[in-house]
C-alpha positions as CSV (number, residue, x, y, z in Angstrom):
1,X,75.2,179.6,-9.4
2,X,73.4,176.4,-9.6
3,X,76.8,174.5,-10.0
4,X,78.3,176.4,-6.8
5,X,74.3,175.1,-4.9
6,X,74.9,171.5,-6.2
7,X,78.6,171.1,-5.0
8,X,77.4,173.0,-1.7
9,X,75.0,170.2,-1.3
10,X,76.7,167.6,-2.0
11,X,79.3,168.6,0.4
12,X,77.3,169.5,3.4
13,X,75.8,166.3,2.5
14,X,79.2,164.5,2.5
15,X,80.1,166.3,6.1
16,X,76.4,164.9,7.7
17,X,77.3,161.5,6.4
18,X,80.8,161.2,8.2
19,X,80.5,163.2,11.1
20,X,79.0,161.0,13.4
21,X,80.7,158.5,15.0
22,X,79.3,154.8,15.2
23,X,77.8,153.7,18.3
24,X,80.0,151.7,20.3
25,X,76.7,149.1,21.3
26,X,76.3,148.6,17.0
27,X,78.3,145.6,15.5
28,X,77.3,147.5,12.3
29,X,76.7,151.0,12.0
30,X,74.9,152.7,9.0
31,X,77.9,154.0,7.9
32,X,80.9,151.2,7.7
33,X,79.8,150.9,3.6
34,X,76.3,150.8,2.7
35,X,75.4,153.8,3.1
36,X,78.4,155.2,1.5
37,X,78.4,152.7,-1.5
38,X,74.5,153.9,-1.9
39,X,75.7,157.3,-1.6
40,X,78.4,156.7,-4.1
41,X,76.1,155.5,-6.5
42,X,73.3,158.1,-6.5
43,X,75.7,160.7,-7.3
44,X,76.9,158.8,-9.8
45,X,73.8,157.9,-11.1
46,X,72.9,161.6,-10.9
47,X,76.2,163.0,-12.8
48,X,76.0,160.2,-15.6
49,X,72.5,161.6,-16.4
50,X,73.7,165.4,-16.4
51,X,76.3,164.2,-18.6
52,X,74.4,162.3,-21.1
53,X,71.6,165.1,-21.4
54,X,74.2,167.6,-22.3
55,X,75.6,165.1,-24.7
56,X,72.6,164.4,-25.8
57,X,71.5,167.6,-26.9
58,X,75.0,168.8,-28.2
59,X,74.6,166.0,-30.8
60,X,71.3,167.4,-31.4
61,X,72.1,171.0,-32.1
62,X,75.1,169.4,-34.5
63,X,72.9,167.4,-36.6
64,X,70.4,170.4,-37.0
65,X,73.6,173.1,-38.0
66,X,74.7,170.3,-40.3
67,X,72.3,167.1,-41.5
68,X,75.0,165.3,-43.6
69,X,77.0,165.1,-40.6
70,X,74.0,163.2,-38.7
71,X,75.7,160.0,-39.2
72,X,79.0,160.6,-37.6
73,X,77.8,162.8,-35.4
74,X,75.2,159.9,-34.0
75,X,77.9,157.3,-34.0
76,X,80.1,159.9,-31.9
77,X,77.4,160.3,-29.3
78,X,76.6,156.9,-28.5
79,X,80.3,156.2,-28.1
80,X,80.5,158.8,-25.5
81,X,77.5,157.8,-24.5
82,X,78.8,154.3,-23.3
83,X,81.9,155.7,-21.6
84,X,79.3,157.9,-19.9
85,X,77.4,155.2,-18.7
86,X,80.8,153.1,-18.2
87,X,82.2,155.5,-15.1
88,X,78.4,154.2,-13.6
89,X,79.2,150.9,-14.0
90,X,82.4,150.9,-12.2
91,X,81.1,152.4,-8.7
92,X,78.1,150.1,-8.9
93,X,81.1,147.5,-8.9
94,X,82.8,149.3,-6.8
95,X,79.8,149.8,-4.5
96,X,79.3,145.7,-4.5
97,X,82.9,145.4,-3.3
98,X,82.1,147.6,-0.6
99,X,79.2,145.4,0.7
């Protein structure tokens, strides 16, 4: 359920954002790339930190089932962690190329 209310948002959020036309009196409306590039970025931002959490306490669970394996289980996780925080990194440059 709270998966189904998130993408609900995010879509009804996506439909708000790109329903309205620009003005035609505007050189620059809020919506040519800022705002989307911001947009891009939060949910992002948002879905990295999800995604880290629930890596973060996977690795957790794994080291308490099985201590020996603490070490390759911490060396796993902050691998995964960096290609979490990678897919970031690209729409923030993404995000700039926008602007």
């Amino acid at each position: 359920m709270k998966k189904f209310l998130t993408t609900a948002f995010l879509f009804t959020l996506a439909a708000v954002a790109f329903a309205q036309g620009a003005p035609a009196a505007v050189q620059k409306s809020l919506f040519e790339g800022q705002f989307t590039a911001h947009i891009a970025l939060a949910i992002a931002a948002a879905g990295c930190g999800l995604a880290q959490g629930k890596a973060v306490v996977a690795a957790c669970e794994g080291v308490a089932r099985n201590p020996q394996a603490a070490g390759n289980i911490r060396t796993t996780m902050i691998i995964g962690l960096a290609l979490i925080e990678a897919l970031v990194i690209y729409v923030l440059v993404a995000a700039f190329a926008i602007k």
